[in-house]
N, CA, C and O atoms as a GROMACS GRO file, in nm:
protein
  596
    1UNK      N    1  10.018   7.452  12.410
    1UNK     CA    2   9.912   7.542  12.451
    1UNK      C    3   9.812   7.464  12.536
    1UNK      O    4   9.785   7.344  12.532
    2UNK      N    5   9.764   7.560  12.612
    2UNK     CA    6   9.640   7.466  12.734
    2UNK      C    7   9.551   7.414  12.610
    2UNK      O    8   9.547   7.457  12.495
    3UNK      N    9   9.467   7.286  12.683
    3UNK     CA   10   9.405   7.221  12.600
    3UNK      C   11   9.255   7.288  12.555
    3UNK      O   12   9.186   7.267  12.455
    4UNK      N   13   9.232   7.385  12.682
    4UNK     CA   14   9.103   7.468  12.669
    4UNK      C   15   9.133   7.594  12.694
    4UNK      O   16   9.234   7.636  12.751
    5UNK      N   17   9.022   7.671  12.640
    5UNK     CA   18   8.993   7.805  12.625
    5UNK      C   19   9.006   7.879  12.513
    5UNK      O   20   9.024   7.813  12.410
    6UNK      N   21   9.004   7.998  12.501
    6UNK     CA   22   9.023   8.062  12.389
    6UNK      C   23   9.104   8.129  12.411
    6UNK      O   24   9.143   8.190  12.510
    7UNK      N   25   9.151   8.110  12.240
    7UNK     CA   26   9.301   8.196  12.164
    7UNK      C   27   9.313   8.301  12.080
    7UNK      O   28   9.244   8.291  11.978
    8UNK      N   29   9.383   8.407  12.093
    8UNK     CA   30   9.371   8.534  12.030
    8UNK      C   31   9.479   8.483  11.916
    8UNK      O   32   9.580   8.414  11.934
    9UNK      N   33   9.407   8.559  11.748
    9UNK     CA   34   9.472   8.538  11.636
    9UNK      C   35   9.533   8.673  11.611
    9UNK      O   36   9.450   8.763  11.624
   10UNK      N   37   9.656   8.714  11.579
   10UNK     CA   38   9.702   8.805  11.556
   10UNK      C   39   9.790   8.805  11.422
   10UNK      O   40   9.879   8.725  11.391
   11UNK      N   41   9.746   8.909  11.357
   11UNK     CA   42   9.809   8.948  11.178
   11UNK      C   43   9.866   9.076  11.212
   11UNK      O   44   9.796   9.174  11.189
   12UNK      N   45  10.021   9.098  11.281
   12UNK     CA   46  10.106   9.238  11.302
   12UNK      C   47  10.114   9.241  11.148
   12UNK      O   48  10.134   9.169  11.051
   13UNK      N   49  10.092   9.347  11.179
   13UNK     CA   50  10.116   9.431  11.050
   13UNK      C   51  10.222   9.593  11.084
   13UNK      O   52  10.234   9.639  11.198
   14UNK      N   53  10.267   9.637  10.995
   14UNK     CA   54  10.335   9.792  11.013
   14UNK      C   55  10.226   9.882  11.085
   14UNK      O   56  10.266   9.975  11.156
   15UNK      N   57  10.079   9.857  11.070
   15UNK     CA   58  10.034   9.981  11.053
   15UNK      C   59   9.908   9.959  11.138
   15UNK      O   60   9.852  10.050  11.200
   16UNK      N   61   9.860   9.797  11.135
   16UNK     CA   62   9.781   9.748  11.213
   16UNK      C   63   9.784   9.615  11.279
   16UNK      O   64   9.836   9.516  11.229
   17UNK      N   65   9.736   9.618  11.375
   17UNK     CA   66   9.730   9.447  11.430
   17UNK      C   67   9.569   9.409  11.429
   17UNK      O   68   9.486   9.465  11.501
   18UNK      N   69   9.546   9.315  11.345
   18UNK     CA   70   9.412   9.273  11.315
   18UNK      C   71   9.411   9.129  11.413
   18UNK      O   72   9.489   9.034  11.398
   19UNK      N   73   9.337   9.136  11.484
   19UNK     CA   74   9.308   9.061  11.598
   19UNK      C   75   9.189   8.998  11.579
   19UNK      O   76   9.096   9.056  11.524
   20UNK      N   77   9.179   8.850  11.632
   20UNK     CA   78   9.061   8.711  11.611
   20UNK      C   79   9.018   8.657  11.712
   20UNK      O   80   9.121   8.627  11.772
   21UNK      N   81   8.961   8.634  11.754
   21UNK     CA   82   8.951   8.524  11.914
   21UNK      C   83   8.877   8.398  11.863
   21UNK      O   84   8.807   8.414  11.763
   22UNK      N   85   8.884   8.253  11.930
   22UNK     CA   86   8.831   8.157  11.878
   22UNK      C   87   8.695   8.192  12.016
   22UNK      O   88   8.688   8.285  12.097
   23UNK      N   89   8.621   8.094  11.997
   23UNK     CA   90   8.516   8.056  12.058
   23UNK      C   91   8.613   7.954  12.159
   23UNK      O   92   8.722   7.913  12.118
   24UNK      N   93   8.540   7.906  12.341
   24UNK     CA   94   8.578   7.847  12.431
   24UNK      C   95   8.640   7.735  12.366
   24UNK      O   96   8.762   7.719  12.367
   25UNK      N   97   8.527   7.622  12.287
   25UNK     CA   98   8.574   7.510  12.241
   25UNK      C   99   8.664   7.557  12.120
   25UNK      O  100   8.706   7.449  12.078
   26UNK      N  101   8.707   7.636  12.056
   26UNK     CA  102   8.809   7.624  11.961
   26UNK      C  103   8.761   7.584  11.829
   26UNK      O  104   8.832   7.523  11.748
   27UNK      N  105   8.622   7.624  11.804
   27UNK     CA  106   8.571   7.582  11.662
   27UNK      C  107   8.550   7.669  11.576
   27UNK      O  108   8.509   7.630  11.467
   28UNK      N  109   8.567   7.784  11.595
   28UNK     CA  110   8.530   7.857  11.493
   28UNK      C  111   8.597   7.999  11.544
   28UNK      O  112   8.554   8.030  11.656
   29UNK      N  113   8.706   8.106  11.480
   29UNK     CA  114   8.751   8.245  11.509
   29UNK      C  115   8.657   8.362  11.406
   29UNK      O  116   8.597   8.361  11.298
   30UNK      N  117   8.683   8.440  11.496
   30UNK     CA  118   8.573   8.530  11.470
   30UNK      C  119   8.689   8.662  11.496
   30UNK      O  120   8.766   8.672  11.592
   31UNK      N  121   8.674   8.746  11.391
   31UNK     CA  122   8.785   8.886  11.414
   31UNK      C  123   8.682   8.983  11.477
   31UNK      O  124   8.562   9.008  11.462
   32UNK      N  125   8.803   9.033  11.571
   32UNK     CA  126   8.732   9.150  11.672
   32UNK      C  127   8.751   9.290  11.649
   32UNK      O  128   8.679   9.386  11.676
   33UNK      N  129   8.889   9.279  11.577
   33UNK     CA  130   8.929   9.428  11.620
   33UNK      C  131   8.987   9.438  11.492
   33UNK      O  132   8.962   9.374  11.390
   34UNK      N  133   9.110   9.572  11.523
   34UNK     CA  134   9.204   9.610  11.443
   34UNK      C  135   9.305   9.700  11.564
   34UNK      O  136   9.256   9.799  11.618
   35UNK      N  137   9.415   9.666  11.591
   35UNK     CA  138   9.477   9.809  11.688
   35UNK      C  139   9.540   9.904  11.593
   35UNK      O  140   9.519   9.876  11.475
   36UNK      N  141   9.602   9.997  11.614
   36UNK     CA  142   9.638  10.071  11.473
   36UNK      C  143   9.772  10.129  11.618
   36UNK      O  144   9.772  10.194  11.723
   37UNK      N  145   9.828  10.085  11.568
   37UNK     CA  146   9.987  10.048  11.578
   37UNK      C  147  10.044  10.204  11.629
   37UNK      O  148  10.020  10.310  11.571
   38UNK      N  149  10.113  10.190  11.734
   38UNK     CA  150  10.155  10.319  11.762
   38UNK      C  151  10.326  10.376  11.743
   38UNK      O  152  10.390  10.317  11.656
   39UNK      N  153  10.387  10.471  11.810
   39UNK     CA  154  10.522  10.450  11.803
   39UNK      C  155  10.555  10.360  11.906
   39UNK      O  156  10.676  10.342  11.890
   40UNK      N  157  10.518  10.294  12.000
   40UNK     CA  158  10.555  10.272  12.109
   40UNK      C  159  10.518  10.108  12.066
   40UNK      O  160  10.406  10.089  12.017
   41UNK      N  161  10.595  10.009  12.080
   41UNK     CA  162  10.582   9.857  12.064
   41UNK      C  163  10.489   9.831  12.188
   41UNK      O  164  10.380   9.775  12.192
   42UNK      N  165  10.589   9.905  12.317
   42UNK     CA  166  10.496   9.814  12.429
   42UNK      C  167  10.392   9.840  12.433
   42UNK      O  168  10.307   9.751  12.440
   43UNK      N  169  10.355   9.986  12.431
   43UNK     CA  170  10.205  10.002  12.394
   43UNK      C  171  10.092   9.943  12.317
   43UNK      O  172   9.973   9.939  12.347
   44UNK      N  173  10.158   9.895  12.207
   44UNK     CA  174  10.084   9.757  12.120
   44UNK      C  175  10.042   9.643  12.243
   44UNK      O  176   9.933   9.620  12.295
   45UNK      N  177  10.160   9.591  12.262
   45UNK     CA  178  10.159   9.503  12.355
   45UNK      C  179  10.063   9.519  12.507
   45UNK      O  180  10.018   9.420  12.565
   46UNK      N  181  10.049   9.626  12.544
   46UNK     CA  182   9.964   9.629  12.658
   46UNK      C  183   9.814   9.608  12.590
   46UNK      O  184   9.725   9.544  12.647
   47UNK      N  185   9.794   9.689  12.428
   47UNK     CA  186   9.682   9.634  12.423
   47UNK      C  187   9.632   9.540  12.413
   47UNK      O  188   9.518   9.521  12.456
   48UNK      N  189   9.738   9.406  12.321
   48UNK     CA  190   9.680   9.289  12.314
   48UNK      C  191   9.706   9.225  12.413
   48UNK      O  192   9.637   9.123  12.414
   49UNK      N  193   9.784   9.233  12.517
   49UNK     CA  194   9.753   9.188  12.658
   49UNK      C  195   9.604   9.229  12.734
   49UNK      O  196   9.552   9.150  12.812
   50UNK      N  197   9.543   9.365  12.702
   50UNK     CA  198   9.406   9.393  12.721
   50UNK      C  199   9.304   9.332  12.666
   50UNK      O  200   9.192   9.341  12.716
   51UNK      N  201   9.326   9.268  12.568
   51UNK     CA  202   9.170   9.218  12.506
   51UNK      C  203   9.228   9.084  12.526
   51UNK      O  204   9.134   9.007  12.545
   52UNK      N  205   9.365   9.008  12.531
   52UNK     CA  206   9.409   8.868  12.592
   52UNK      C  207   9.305   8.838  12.729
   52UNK      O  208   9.230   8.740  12.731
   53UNK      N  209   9.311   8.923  12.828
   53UNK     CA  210   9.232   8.957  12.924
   53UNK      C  211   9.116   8.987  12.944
   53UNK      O  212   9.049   8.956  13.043
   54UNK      N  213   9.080   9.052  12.850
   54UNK     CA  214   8.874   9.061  12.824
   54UNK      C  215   8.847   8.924  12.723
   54UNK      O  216   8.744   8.922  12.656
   55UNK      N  217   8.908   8.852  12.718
   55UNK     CA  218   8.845   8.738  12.616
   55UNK      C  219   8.889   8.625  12.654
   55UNK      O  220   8.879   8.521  12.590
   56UNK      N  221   8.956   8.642  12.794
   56UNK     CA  222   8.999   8.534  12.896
   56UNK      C  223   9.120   8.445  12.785
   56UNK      O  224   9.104   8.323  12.778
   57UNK      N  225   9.194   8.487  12.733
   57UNK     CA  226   9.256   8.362  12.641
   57UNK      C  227   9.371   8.316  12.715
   57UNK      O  228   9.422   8.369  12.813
   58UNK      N  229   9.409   8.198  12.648
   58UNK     CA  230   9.437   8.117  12.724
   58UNK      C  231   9.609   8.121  12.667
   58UNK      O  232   9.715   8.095  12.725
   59UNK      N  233   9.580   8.164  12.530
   59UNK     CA  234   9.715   8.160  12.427
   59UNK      C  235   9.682   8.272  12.308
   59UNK      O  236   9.590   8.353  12.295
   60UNK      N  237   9.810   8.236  12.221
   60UNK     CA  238   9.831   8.400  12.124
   60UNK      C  239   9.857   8.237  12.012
   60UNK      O  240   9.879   8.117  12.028
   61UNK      N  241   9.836   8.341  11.892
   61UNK     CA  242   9.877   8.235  11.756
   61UNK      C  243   9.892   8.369  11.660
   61UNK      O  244   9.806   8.437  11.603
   62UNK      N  245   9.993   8.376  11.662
   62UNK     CA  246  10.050   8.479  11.527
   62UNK      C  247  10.099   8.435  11.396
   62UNK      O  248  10.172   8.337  11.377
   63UNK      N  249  10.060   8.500  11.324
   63UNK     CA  250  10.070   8.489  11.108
   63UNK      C  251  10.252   8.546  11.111
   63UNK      O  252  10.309   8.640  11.167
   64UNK      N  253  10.300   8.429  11.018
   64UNK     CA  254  10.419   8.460  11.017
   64UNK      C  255  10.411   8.467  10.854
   64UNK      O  256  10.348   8.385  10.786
   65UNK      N  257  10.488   8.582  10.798
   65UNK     CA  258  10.486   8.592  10.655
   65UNK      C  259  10.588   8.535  10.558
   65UNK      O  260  10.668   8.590  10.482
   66UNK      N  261  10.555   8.393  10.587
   66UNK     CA  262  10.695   8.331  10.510
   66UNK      C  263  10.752   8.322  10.343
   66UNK      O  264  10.692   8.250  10.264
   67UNK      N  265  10.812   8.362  10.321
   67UNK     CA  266  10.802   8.378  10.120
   67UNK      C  267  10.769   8.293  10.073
   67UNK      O  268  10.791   8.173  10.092
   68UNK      N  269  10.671   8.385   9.957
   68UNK     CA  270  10.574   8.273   9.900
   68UNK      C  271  10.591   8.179   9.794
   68UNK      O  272  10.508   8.103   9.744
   69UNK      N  273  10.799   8.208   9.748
   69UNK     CA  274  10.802   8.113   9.666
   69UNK      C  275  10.919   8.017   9.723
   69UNK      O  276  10.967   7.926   9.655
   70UNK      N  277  10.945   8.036   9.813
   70UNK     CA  278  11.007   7.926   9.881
   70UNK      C  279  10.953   7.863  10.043
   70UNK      O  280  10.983   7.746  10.066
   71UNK      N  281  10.906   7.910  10.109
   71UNK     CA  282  10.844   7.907  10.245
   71UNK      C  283  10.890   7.958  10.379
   71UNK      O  284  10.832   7.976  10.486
   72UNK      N  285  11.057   7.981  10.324
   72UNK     CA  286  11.144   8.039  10.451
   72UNK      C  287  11.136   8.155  10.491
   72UNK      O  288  11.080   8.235  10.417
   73UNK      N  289  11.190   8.200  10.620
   73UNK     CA  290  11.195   8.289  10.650
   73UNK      C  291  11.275   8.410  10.606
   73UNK      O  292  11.394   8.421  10.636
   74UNK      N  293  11.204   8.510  10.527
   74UNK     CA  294  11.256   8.634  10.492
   74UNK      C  295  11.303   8.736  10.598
   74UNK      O  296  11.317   8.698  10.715
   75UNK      N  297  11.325   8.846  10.568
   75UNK     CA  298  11.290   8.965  10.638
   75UNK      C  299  11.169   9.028  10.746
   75UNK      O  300  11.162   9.076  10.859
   76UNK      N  301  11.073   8.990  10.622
   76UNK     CA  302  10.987   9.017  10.682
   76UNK      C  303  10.921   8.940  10.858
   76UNK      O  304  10.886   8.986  10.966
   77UNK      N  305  10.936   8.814  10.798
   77UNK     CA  306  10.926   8.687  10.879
   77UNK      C  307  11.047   8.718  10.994
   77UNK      O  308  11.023   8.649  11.092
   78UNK      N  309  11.158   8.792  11.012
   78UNK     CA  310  11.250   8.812  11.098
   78UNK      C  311  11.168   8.867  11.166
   78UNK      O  312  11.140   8.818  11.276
   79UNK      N  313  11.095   9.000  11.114
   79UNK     CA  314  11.066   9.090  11.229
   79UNK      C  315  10.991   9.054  11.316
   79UNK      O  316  10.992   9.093  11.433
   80UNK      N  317  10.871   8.924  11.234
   80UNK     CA  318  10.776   8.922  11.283
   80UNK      C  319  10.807   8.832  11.415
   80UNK      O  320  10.744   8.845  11.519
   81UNK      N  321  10.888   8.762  11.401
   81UNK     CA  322  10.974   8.658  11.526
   81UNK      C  323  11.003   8.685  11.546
   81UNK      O  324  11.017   8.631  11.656
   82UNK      N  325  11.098   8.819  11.546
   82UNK     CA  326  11.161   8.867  11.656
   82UNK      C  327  11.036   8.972  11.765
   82UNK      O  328  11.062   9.021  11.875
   83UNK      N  329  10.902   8.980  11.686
   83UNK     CA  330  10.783   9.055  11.784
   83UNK      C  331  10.731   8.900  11.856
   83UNK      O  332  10.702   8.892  11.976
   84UNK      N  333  10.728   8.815  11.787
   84UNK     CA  334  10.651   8.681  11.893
   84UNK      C  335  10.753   8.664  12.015
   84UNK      O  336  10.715   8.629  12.127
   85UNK      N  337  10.902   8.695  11.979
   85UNK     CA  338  10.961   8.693  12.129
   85UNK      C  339  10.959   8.749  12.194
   85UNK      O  340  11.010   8.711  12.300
   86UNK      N  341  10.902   8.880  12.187
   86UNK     CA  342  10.911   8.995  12.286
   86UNK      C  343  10.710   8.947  12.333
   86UNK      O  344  10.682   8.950  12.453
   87UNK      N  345  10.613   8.915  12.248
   87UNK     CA  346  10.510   8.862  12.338
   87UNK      C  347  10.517   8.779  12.388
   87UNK      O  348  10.459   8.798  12.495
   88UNK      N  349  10.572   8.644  12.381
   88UNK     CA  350  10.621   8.525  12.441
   88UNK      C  351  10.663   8.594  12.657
   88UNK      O  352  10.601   8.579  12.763
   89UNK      N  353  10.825   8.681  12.610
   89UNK     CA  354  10.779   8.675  12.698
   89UNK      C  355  10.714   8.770  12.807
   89UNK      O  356  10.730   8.762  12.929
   90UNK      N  357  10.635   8.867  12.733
   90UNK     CA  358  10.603   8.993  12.774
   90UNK      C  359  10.385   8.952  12.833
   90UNK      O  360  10.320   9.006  12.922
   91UNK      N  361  10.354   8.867  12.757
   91UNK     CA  362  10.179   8.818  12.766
   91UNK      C  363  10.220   8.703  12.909
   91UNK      O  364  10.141   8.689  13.003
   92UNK      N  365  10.316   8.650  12.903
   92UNK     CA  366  10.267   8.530  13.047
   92UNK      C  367  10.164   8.393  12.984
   92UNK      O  368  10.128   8.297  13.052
   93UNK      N  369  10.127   8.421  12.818
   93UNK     CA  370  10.029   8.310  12.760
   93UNK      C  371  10.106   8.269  12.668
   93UNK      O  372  10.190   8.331  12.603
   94UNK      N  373  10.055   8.090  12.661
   94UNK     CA  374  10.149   8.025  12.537
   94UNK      C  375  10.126   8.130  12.385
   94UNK      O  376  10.024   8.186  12.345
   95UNK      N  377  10.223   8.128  12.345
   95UNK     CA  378  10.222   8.200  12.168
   95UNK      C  379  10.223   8.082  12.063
   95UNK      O  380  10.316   8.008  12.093
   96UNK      N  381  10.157   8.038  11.953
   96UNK     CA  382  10.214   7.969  11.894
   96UNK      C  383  10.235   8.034  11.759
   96UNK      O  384  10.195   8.150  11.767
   97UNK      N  385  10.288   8.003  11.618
   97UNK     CA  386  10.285   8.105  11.519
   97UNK      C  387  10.253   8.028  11.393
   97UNK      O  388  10.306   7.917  11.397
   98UNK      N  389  10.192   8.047  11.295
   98UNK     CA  390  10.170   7.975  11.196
   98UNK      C  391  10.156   8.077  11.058
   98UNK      O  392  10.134   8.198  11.053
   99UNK      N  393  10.179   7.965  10.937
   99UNK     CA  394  10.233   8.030  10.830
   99UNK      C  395  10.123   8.136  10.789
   99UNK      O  396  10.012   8.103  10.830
  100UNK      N  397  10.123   8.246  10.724
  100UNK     CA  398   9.993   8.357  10.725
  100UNK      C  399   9.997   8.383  10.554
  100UNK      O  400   9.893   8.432  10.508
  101UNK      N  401  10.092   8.358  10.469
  101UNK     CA  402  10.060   8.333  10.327
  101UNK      C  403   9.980   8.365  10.272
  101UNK      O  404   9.950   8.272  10.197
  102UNK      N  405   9.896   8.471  10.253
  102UNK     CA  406   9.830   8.541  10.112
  102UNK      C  407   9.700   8.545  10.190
  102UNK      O  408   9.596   8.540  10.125
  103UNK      N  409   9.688   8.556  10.386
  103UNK     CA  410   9.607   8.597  10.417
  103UNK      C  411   9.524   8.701  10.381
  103UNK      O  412   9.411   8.694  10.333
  104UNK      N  413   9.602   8.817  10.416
  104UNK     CA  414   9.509   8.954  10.403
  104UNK      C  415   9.468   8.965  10.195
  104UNK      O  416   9.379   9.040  10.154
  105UNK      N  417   9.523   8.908  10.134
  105UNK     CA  418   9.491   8.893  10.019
  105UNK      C  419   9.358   8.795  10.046
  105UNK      O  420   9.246   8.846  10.047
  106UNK      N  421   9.368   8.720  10.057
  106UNK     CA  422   9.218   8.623  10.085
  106UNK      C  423   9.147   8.684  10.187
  106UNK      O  424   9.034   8.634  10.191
  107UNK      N  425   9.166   8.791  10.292
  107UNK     CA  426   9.057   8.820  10.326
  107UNK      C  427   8.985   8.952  10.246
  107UNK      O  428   8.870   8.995  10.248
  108UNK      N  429   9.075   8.983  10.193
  108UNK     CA  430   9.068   9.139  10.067
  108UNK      C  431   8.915   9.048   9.985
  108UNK      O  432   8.804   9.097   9.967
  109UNK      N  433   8.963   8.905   9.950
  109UNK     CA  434   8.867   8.883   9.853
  109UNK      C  435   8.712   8.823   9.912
  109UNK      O  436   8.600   8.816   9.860
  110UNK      N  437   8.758   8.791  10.024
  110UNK     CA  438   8.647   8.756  10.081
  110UNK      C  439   8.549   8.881  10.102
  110UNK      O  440   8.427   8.871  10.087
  111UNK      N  441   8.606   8.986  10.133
  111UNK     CA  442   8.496   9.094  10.198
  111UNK      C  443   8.459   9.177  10.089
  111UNK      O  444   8.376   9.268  10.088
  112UNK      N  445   8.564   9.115   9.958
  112UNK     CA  446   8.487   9.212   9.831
  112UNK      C  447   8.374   9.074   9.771
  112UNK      O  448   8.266   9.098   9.716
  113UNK      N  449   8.406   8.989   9.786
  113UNK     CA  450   8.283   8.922   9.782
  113UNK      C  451   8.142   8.953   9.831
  113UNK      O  452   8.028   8.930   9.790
  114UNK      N  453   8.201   9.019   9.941
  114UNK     CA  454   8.077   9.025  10.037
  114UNK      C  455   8.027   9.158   9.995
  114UNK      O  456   7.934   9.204  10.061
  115UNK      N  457   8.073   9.227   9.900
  115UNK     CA  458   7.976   9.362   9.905
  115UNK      C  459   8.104   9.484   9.925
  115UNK      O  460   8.088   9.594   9.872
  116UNK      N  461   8.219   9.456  10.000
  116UNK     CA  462   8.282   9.581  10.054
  116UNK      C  463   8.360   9.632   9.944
  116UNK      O  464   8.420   9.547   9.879
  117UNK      N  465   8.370   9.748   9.912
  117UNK     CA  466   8.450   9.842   9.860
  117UNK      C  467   8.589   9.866   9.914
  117UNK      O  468   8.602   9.884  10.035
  118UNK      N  469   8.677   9.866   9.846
  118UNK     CA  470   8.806   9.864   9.870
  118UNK      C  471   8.859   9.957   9.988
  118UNK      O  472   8.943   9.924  10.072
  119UNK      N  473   8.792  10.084   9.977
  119UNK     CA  474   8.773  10.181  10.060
  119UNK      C  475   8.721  10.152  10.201
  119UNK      O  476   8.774  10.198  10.302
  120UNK      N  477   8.565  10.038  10.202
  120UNK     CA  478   8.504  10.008  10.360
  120UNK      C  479   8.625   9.891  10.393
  120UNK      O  480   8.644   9.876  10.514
  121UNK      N  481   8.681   9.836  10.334
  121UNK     CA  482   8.745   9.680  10.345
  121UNK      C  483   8.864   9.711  10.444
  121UNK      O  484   8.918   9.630  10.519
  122UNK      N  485   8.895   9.851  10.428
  122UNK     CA  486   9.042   9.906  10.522
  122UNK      C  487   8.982   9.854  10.644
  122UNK      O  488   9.037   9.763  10.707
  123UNK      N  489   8.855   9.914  10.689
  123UNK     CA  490   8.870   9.890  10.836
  123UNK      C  491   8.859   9.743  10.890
  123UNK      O  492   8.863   9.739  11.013
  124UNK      N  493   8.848   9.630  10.833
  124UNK     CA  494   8.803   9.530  10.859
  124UNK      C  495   8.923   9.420  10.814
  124UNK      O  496   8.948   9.326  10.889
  125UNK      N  497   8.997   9.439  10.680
  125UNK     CA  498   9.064   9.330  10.640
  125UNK      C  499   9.164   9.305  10.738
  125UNK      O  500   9.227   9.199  10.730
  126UNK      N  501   9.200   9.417  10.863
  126UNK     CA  502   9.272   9.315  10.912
  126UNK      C  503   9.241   9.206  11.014
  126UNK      O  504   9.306   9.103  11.026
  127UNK      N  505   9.152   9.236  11.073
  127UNK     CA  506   9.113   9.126  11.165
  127UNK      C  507   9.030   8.995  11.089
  127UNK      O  508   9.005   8.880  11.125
  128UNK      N  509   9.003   9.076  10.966
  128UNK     CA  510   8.954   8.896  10.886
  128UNK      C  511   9.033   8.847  10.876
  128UNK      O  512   9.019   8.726  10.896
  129UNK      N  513   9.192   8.901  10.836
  129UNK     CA  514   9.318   8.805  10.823
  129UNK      C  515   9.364   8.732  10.916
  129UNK      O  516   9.437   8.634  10.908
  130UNK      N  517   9.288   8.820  11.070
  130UNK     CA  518   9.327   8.741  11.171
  130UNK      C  519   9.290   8.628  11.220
  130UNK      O  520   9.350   8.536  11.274
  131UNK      N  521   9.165   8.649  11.189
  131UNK     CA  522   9.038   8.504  11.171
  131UNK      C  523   9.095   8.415  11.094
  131UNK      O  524   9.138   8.312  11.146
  132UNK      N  525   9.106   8.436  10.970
  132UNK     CA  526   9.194   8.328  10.881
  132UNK      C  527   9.277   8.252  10.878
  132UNK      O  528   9.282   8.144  10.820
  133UNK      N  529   9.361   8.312  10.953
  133UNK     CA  530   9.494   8.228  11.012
  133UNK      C  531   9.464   8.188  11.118
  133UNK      O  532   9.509   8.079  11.151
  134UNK      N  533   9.380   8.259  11.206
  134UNK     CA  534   9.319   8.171  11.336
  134UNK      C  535   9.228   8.042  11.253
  134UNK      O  536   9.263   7.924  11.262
  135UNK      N  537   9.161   8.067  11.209
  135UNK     CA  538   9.063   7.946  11.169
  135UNK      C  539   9.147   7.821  11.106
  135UNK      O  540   9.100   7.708  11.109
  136UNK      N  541   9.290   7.854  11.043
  136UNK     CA  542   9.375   7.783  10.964
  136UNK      C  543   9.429   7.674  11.091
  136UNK      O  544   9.428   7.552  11.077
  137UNK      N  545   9.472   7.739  11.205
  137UNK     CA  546   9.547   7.674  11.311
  137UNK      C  547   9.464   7.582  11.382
  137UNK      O  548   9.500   7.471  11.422
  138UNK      N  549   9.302   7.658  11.401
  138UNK     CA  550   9.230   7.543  11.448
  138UNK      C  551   9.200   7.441  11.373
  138UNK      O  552   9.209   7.332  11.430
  139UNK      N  553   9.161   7.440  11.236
  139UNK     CA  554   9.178   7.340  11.140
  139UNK      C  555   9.257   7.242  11.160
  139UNK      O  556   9.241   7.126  11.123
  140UNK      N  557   9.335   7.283  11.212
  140UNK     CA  558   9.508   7.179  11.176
  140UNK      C  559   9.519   7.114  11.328
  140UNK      O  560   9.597   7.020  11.346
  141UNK      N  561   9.449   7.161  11.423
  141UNK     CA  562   9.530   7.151  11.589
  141UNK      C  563   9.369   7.040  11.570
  141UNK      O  564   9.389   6.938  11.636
  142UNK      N  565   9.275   7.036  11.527
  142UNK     CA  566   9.156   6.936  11.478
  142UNK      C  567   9.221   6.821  11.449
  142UNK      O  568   9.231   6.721  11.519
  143UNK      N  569   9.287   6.855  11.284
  143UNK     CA  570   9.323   6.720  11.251
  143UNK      C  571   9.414   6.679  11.265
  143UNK      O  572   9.472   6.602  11.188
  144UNK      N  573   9.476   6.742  11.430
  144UNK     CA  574   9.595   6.688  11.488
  144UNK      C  575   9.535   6.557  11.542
  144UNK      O  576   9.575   6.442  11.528
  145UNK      N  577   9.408   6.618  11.623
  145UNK     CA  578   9.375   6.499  11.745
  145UNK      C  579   9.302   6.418  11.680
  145UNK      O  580   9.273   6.317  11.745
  146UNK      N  581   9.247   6.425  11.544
  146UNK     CA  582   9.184   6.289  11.472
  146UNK      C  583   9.264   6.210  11.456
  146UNK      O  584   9.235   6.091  11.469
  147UNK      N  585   9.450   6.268  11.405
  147UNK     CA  586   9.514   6.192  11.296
  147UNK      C  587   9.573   6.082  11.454
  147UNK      O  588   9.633   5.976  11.434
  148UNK      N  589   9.544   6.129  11.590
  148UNK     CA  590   9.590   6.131  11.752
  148UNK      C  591   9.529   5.988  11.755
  148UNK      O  592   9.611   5.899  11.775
  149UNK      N  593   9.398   5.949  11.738
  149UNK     CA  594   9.337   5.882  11.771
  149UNK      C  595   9.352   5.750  11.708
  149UNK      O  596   9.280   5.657  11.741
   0.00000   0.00000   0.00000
């Protein structure tokens, strides 16, 4: 992935795509949205190519749902790689994908921490999940270039 700019975090889901963007320098993701998933795939896809484009990013980083008692790829994890190949090569921006593991559960608890009702939490948990796993990748792509030095 380019060394600068900002990267859109994406948590596909069946029903929603909860979407993250980092900040320019890559320090901190912040969830923006939620798309709510249509019949049409490409149509997904034109949107997160639309806000790829209003948030200038540079790259995609998608939550892959790998089983949680072994780490491999399930079913679920098929589909979801077989959608990073069709953005790969459908966006024109690097994709990278990282493990997404009991995200939207940790963001469930985060926002009931915060006050939300299970009921307000729909509209929001997914793009916190997206943050999460975005914030997870920048974490790690950090103590890439410390462990670099």
């Amino acid at each position: 992935m380019k060394p600068a700019g900002r990267v859109l975090g994406l948590d596909l889901g069946s029903r929603r795509i909860g979407v993250a963007v980092t900040d320019a320098a890559r320090t901190v993701a912040t969830g923006v949205t939620a798309i709510h998933r249509g019949a049409d795939r490409v149509a997904d896809h034109a949107a997160i190519a639309a806000l790829a484009a209003e948030y200038d990013a540079v790259g995609v980083v998608v939550g892959v749902p790998l089983s949680l008692s072994s780490g491999r790829e399930g079913p679920a994890a098929r589909l979801i790689l077989e959608e990073v190949d069709q953005l790969r090569s459908g966006l024109g921006l690097d994709v990278d994908t990282i493990d997404e593991r009991l995200t939207t559960i940790a963001a469930s608890s985060v926002l009931r921490a915060a006050g939300r009702s299970a009921r307000r939490q729909k509209d929001v948990v997914d793009q916190t999940a997206a943050a999460l796993l975005l914030q997870t990748w920048i974490d790690r792509q950090t103590s890439l270039k410390r462990d670099d030095r």
